[in-house]
mmCIF entry with sequence, helices, sheets and N, C-alpha, C, O atoms, coordinates in Angstrom:
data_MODEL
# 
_entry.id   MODEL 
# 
_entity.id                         1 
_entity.type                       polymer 
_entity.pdbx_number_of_molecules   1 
# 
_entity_poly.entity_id                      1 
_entity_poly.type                           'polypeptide(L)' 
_entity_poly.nstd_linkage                   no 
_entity_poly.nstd_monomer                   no 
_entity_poly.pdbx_seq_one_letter_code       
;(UNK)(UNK)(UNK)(UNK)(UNK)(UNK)(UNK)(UNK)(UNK)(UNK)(UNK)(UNK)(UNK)(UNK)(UNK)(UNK)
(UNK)(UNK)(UNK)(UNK)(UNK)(UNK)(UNK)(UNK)(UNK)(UNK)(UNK)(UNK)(UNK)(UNK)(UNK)(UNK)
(UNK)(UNK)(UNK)(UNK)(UNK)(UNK)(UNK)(UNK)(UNK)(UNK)(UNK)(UNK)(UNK)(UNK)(UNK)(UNK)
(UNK)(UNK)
;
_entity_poly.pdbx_seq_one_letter_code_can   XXXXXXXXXXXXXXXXXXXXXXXXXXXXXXXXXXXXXXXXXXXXXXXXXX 
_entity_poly.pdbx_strand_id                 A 
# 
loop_
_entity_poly_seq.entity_id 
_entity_poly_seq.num 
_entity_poly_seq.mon_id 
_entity_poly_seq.hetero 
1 1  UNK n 
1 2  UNK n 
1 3  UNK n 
1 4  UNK n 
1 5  UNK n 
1 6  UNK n 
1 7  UNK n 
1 8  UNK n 
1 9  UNK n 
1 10 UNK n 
1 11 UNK n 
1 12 UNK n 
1 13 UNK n 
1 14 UNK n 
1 15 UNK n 
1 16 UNK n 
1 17 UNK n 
1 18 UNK n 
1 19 UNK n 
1 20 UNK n 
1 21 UNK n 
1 22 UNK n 
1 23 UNK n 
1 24 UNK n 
1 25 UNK n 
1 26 UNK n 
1 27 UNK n 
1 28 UNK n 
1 29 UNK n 
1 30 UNK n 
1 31 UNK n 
1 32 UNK n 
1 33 UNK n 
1 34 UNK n 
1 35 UNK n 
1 36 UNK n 
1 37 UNK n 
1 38 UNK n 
1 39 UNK n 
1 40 UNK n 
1 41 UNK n 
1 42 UNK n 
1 43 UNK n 
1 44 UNK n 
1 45 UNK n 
1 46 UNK n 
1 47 UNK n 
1 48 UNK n 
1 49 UNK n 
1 50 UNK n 
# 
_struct_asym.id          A 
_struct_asym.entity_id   1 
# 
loop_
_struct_conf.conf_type_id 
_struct_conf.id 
_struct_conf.pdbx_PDB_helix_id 
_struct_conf.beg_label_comp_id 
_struct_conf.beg_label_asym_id 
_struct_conf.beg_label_seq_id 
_struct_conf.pdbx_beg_PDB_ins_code 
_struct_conf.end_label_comp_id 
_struct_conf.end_label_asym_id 
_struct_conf.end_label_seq_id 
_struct_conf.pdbx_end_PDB_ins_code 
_struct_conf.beg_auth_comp_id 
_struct_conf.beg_auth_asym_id 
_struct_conf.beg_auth_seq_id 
_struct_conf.end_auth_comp_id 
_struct_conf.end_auth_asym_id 
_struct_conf.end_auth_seq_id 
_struct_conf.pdbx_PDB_helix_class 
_struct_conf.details 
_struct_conf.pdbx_PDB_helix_length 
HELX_P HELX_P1 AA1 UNK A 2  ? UNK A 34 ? UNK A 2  UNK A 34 1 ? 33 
HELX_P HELX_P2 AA2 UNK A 36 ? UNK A 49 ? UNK A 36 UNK A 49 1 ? 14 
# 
_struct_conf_type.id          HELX_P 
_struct_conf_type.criteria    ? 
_struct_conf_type.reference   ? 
# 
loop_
_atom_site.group_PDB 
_atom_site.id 
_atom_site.type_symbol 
_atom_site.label_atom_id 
_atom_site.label_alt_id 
_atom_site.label_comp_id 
_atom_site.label_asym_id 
_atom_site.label_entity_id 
_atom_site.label_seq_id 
_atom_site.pdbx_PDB_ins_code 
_atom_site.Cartn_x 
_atom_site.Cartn_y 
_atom_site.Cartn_z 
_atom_site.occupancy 
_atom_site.B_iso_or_equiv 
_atom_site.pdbx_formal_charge 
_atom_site.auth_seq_id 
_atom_site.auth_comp_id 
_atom_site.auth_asym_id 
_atom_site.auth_atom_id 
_atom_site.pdbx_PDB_model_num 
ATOM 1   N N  . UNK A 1 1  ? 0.836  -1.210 0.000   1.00 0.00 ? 1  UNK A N  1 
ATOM 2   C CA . UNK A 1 1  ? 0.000  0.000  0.000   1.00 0.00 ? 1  UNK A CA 1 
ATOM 3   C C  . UNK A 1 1  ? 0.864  1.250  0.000   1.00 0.00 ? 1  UNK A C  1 
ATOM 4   O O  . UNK A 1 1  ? 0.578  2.121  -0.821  1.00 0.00 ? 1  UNK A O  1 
ATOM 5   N N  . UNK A 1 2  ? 2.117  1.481  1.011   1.00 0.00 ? 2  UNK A N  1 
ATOM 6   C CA . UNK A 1 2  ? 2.347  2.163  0.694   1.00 0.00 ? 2  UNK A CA 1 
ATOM 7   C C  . UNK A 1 2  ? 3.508  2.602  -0.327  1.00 0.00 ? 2  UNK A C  1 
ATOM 8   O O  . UNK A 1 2  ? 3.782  3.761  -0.639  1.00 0.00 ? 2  UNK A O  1 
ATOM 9   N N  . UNK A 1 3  ? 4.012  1.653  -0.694  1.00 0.00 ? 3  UNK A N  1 
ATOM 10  C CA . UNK A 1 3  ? 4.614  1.967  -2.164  1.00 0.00 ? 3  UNK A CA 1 
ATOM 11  C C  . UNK A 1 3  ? 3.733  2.248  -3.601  1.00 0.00 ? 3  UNK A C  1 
ATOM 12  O O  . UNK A 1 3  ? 3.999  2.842  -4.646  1.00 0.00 ? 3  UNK A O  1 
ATOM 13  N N  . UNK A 1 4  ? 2.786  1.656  -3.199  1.00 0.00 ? 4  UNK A N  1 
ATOM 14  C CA . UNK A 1 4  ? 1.798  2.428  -4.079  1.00 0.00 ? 4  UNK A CA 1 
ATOM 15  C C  . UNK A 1 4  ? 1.444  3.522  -3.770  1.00 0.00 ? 4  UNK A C  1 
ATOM 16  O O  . UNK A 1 4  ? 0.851  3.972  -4.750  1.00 0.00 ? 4  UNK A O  1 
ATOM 17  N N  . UNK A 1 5  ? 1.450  4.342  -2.865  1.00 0.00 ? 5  UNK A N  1 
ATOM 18  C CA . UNK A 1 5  ? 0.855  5.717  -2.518  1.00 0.00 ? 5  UNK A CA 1 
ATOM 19  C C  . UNK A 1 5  ? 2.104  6.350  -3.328  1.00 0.00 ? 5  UNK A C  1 
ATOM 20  O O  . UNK A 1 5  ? 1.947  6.805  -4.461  1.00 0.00 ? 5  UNK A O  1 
ATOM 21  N N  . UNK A 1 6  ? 3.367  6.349  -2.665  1.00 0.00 ? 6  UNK A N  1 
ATOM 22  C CA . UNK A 1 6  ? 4.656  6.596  -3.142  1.00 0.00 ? 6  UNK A CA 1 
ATOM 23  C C  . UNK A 1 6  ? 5.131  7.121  -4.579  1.00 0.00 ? 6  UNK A C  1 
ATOM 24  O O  . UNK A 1 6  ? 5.731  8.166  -4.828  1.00 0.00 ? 6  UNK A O  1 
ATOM 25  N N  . UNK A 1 7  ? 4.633  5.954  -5.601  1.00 0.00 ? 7  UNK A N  1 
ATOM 26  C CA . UNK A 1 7  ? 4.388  5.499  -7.110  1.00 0.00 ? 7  UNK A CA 1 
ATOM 27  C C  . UNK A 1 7  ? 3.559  6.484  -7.572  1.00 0.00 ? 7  UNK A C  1 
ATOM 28  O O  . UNK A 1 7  ? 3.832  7.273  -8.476  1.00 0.00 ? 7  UNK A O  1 
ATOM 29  N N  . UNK A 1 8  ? 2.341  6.419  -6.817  1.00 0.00 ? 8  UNK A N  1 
ATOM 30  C CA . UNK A 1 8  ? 1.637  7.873  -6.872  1.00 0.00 ? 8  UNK A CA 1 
ATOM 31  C C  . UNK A 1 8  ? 1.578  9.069  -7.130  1.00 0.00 ? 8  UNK A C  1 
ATOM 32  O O  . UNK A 1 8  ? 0.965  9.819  -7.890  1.00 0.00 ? 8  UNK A O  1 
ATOM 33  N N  . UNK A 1 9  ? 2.918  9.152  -5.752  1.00 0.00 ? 9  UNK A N  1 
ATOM 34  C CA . UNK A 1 9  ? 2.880  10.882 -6.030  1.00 0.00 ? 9  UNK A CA 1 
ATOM 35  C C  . UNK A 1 9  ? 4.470  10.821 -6.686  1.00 0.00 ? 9  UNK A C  1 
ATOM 36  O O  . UNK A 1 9  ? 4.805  11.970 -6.974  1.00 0.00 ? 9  UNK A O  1 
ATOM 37  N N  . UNK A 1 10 ? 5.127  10.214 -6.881  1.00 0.00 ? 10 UNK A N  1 
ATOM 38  C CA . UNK A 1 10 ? 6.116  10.650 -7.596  1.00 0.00 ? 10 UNK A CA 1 
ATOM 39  C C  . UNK A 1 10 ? 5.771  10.441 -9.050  1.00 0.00 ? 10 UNK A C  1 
ATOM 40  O O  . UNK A 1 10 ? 6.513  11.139 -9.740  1.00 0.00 ? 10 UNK A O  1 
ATOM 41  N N  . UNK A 1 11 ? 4.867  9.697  -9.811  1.00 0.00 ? 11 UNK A N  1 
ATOM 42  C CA . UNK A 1 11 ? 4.255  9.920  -10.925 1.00 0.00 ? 11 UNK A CA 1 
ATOM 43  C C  . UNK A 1 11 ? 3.396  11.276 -11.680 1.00 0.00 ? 11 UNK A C  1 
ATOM 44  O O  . UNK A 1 11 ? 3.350  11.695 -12.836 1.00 0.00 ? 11 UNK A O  1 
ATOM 45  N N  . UNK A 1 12 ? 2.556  11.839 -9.960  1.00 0.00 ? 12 UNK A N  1 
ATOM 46  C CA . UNK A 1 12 ? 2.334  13.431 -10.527 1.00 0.00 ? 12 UNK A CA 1 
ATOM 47  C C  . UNK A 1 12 ? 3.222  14.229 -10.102 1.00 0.00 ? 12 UNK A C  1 
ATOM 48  O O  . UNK A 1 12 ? 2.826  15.369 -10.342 1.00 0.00 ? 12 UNK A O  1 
ATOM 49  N N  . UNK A 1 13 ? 4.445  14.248 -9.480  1.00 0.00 ? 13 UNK A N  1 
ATOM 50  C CA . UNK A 1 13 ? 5.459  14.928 -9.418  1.00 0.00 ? 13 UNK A CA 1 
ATOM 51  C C  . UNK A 1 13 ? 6.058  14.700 -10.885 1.00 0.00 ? 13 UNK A C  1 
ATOM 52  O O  . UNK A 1 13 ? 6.727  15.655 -11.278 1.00 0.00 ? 13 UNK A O  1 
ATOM 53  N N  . UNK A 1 14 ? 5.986  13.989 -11.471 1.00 0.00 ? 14 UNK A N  1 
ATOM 54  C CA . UNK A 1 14 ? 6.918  13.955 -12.730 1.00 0.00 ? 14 UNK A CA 1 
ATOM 55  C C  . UNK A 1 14 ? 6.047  14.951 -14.106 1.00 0.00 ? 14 UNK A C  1 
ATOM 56  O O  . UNK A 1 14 ? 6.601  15.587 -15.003 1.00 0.00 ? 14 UNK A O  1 
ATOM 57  N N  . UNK A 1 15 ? 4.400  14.772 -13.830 1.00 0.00 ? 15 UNK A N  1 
ATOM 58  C CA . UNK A 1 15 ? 3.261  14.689 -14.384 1.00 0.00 ? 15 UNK A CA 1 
ATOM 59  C C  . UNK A 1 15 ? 3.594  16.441 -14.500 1.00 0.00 ? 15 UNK A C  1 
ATOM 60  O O  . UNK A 1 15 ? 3.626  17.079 -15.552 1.00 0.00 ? 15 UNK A O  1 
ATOM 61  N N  . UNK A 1 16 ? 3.851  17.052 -12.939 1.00 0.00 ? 16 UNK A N  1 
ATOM 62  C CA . UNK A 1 16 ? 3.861  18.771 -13.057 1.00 0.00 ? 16 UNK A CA 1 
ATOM 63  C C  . UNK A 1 16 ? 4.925  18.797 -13.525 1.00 0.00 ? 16 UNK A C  1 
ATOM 64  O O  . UNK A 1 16 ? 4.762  19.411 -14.579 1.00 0.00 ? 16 UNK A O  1 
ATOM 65  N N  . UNK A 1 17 ? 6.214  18.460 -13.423 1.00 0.00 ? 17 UNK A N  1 
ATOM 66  C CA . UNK A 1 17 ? 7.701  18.772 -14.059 1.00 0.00 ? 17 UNK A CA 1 
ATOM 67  C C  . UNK A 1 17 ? 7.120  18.902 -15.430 1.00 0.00 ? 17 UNK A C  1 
ATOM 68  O O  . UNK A 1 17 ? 7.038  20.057 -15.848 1.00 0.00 ? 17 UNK A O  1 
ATOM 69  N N  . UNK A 1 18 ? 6.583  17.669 -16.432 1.00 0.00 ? 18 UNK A N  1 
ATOM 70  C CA . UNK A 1 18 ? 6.290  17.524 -17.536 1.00 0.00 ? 18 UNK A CA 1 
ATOM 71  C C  . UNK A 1 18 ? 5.637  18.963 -17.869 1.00 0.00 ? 18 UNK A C  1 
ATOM 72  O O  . UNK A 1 18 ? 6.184  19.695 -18.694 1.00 0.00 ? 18 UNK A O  1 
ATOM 73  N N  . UNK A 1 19 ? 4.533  19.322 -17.250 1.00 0.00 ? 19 UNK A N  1 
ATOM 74  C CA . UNK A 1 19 ? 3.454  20.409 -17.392 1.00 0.00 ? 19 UNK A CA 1 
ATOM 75  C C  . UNK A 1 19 ? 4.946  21.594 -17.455 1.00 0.00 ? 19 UNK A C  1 
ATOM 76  O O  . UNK A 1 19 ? 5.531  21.800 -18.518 1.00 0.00 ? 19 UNK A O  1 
ATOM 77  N N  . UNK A 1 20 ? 5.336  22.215 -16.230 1.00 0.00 ? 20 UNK A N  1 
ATOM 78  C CA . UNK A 1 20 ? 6.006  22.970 -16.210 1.00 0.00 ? 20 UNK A CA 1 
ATOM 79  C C  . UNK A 1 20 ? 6.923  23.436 -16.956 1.00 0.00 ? 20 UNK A C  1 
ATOM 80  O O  . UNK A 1 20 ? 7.030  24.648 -17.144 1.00 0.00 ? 20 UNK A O  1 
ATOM 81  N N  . UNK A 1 21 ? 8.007  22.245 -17.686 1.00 0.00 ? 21 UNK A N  1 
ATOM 82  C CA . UNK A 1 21 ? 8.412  22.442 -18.271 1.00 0.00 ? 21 UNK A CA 1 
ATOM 83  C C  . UNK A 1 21 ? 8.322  22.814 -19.945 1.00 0.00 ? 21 UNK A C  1 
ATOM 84  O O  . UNK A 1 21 ? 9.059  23.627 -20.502 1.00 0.00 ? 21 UNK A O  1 
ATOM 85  N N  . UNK A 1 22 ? 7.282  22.053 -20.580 1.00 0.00 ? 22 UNK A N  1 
ATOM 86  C CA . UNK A 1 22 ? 6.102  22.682 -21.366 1.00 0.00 ? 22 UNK A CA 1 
ATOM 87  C C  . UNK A 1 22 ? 5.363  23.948 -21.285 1.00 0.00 ? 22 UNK A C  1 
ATOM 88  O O  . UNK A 1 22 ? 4.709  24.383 -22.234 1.00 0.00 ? 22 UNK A O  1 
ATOM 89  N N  . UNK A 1 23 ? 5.456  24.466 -20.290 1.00 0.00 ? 23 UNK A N  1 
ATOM 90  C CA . UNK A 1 23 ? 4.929  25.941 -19.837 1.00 0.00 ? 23 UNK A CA 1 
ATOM 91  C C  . UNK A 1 23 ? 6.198  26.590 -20.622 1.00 0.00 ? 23 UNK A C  1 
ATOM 92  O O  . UNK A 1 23 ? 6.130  27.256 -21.655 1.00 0.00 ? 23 UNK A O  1 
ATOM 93  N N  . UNK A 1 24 ? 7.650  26.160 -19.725 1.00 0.00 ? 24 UNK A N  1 
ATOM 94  C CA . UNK A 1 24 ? 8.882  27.398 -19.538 1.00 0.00 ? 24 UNK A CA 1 
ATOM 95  C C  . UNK A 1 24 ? 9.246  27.281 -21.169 1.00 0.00 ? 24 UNK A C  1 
ATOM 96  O O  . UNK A 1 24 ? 9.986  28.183 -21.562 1.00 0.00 ? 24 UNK A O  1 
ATOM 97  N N  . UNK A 1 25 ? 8.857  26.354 -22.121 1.00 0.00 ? 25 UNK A N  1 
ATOM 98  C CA . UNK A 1 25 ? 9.383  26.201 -23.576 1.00 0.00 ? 25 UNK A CA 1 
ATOM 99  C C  . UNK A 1 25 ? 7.930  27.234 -24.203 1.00 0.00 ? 25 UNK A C  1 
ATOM 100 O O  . UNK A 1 25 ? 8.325  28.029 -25.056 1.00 0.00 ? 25 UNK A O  1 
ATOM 101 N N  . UNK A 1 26 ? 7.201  27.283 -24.071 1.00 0.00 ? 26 UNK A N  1 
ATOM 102 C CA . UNK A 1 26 ? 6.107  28.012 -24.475 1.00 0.00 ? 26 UNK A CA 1 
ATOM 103 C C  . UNK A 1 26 ? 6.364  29.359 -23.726 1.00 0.00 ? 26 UNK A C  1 
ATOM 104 O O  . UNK A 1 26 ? 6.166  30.080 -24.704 1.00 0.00 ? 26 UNK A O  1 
ATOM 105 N N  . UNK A 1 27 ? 6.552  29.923 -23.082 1.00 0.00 ? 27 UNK A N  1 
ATOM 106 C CA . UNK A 1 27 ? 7.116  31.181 -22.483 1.00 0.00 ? 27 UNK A CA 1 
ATOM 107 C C  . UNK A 1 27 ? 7.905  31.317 -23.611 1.00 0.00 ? 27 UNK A C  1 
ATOM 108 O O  . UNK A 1 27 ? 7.582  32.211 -24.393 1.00 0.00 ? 27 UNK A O  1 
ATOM 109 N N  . UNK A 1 28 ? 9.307  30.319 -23.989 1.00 0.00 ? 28 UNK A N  1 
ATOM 110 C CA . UNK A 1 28 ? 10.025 31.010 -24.328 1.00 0.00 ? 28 UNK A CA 1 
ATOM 111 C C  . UNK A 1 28 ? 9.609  31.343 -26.174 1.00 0.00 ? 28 UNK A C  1 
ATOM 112 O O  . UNK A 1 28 ? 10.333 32.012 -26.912 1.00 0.00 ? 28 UNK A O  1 
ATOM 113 N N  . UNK A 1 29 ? 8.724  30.899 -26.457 1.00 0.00 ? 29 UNK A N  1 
ATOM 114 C CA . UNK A 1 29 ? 8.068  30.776 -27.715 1.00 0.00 ? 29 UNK A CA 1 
ATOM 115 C C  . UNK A 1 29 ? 7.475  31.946 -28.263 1.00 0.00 ? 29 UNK A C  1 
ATOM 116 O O  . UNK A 1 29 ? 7.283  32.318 -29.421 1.00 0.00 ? 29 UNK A O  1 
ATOM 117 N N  . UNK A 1 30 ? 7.114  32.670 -26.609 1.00 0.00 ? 30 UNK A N  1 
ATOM 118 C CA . UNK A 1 30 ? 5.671  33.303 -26.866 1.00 0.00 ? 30 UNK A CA 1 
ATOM 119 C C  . UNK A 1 30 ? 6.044  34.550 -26.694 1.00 0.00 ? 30 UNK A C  1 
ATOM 120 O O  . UNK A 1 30 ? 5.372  35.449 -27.201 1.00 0.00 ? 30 UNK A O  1 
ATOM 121 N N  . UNK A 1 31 ? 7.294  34.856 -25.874 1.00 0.00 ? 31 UNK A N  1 
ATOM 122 C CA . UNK A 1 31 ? 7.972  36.521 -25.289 1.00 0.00 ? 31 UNK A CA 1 
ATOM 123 C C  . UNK A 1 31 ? 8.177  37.006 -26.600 1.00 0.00 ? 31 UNK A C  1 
ATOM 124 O O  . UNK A 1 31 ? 7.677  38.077 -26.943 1.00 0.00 ? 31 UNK A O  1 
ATOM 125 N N  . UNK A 1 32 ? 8.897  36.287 -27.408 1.00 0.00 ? 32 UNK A N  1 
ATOM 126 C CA . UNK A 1 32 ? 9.028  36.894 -28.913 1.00 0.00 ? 32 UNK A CA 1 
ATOM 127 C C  . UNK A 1 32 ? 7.742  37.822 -29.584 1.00 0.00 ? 32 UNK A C  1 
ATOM 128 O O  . UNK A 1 32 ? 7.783  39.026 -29.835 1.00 0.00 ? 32 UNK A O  1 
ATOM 129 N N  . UNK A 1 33 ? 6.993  37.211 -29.720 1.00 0.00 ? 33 UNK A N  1 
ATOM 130 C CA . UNK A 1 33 ? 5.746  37.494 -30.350 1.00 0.00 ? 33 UNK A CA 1 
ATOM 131 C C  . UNK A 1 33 ? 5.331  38.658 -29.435 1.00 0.00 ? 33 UNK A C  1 
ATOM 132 O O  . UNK A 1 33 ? 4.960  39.608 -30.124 1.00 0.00 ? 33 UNK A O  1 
ATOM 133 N N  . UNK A 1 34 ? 5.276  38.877 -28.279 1.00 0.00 ? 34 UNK A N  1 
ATOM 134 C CA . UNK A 1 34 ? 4.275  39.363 -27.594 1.00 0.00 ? 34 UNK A CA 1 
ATOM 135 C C  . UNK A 1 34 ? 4.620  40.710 -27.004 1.00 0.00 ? 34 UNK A C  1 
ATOM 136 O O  . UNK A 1 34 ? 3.870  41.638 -26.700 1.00 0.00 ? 34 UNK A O  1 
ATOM 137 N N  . UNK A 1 35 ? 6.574  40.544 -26.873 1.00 0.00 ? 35 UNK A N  1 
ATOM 138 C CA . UNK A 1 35 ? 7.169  41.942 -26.432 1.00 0.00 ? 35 UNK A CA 1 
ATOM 139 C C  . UNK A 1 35 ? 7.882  42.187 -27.760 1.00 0.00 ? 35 UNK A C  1 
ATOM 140 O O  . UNK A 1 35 ? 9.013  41.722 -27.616 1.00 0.00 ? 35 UNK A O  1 
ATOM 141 N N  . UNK A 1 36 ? 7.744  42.728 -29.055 1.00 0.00 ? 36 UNK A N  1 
ATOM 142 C CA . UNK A 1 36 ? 8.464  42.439 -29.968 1.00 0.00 ? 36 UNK A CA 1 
ATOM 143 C C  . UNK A 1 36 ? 9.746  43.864 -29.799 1.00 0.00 ? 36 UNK A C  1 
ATOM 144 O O  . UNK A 1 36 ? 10.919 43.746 -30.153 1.00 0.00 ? 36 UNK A O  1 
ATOM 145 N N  . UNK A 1 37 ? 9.328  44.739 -29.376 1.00 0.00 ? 37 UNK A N  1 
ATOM 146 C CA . UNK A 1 37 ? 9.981  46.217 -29.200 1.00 0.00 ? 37 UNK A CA 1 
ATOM 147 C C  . UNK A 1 37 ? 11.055 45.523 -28.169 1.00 0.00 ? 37 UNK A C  1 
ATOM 148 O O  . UNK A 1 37 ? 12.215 45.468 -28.577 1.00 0.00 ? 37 UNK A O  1 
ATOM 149 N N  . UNK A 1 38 ? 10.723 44.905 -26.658 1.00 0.00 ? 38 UNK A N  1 
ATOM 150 C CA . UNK A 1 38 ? 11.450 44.985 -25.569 1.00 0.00 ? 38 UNK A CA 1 
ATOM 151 C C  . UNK A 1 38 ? 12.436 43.640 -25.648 1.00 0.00 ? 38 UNK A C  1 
ATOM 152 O O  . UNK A 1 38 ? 13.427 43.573 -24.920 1.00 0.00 ? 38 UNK A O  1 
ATOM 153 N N  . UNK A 1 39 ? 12.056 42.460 -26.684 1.00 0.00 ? 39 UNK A N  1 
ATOM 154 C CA . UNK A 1 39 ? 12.852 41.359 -26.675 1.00 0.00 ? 39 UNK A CA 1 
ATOM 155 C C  . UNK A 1 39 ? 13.979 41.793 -27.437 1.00 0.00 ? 39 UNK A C  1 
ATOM 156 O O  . UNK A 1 39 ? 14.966 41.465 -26.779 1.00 0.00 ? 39 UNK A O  1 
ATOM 157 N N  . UNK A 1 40 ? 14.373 42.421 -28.593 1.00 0.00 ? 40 UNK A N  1 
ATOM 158 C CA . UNK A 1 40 ? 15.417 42.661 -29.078 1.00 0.00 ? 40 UNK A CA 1 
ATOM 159 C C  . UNK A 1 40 ? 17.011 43.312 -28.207 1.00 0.00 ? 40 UNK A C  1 
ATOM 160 O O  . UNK A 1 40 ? 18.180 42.928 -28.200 1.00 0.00 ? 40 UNK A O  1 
ATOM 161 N N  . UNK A 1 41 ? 16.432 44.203 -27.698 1.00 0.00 ? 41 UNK A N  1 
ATOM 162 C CA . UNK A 1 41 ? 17.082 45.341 -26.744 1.00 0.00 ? 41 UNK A CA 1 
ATOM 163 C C  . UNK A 1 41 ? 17.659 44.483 -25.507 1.00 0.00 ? 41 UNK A C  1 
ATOM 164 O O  . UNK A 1 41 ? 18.696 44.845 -24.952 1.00 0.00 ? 41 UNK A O  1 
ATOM 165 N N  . UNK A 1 42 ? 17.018 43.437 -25.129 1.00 0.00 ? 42 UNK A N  1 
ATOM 166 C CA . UNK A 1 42 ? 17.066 42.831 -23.846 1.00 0.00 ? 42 UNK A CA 1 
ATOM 167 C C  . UNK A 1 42 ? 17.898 41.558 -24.343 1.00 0.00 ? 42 UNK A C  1 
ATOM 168 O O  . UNK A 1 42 ? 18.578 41.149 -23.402 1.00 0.00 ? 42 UNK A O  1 
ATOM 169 N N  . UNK A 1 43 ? 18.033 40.984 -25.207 1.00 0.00 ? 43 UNK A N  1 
ATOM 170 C CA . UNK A 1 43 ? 18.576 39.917 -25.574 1.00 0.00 ? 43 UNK A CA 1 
ATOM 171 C C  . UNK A 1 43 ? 20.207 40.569 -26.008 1.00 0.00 ? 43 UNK A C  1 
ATOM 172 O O  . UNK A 1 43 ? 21.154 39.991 -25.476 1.00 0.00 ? 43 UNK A O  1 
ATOM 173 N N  . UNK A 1 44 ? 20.475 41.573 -26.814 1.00 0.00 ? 44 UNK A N  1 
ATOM 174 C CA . UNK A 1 44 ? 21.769 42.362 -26.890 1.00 0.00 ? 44 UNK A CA 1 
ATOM 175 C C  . UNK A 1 44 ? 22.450 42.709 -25.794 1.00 0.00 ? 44 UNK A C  1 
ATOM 176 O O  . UNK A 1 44 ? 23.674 42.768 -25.682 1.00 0.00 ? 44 UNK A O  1 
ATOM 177 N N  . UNK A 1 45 ? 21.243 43.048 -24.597 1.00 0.00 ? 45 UNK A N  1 
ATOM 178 C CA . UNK A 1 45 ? 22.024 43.404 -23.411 1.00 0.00 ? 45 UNK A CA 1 
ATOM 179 C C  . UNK A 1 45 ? 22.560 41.710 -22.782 1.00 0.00 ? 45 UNK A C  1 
ATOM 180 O O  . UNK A 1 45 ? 23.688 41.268 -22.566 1.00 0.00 ? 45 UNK A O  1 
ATOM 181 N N  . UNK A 1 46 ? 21.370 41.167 -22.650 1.00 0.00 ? 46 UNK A N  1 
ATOM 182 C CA . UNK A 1 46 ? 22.126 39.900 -22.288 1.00 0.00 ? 46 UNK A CA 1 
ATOM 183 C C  . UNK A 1 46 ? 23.562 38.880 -22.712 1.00 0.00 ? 46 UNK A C  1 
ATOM 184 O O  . UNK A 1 46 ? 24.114 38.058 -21.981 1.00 0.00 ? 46 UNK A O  1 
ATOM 185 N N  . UNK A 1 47 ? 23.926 39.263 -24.148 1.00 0.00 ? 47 UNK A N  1 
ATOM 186 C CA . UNK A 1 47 ? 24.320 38.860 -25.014 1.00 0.00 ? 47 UNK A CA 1 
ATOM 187 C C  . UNK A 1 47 ? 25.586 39.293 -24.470 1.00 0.00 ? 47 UNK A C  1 
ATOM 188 O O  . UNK A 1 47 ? 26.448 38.526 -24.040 1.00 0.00 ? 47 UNK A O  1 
ATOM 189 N N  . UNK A 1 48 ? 25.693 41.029 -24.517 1.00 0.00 ? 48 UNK A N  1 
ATOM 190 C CA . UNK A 1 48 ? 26.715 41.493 -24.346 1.00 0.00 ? 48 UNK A CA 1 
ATOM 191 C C  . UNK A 1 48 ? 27.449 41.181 -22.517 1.00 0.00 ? 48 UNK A C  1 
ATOM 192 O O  . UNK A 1 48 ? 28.575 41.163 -22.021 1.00 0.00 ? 48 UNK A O  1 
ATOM 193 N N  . UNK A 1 49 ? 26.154 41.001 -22.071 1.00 0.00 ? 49 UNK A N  1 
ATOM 194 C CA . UNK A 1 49 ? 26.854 41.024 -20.192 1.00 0.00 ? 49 UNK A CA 1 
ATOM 195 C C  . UNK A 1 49 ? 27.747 39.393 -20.411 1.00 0.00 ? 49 UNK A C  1 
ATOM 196 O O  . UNK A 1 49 ? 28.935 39.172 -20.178 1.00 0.00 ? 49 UNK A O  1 
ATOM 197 N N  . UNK A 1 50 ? 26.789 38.519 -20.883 1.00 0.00 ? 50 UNK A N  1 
ATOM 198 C CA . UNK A 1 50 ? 27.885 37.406 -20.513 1.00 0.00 ? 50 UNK A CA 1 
ATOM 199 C C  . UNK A 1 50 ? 28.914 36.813 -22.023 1.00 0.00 ? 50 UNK A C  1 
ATOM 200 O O  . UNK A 1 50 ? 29.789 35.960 -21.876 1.00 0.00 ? 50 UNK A O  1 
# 
């Protein structure tokens, strides 16, 4: 029983990683499109700091 509870929640622990990380790739999909003025400017600065 309780390795099945266990199995459980580390299956929707993997379930939100999956979600989440599908979120942070769609963020990064979507800033383009959506700040088009502020992504250019901000990516040069980044570019140049490191």
């Amino acid at each position: 029983m309780f390795d099945f509870v266990c199995n459980h929640m580390s299956a929707k622990v993997n379930g939100l990683k999956t979600i989440y990380n599908s979120i942070q790739v769609l963020k990064i999909f979507l800033l383009p499109l959506t700040r088009k003025p502020i992504s250019a400017p901000s990516l040069a600065r980044v570019r140049y700091r490191y």
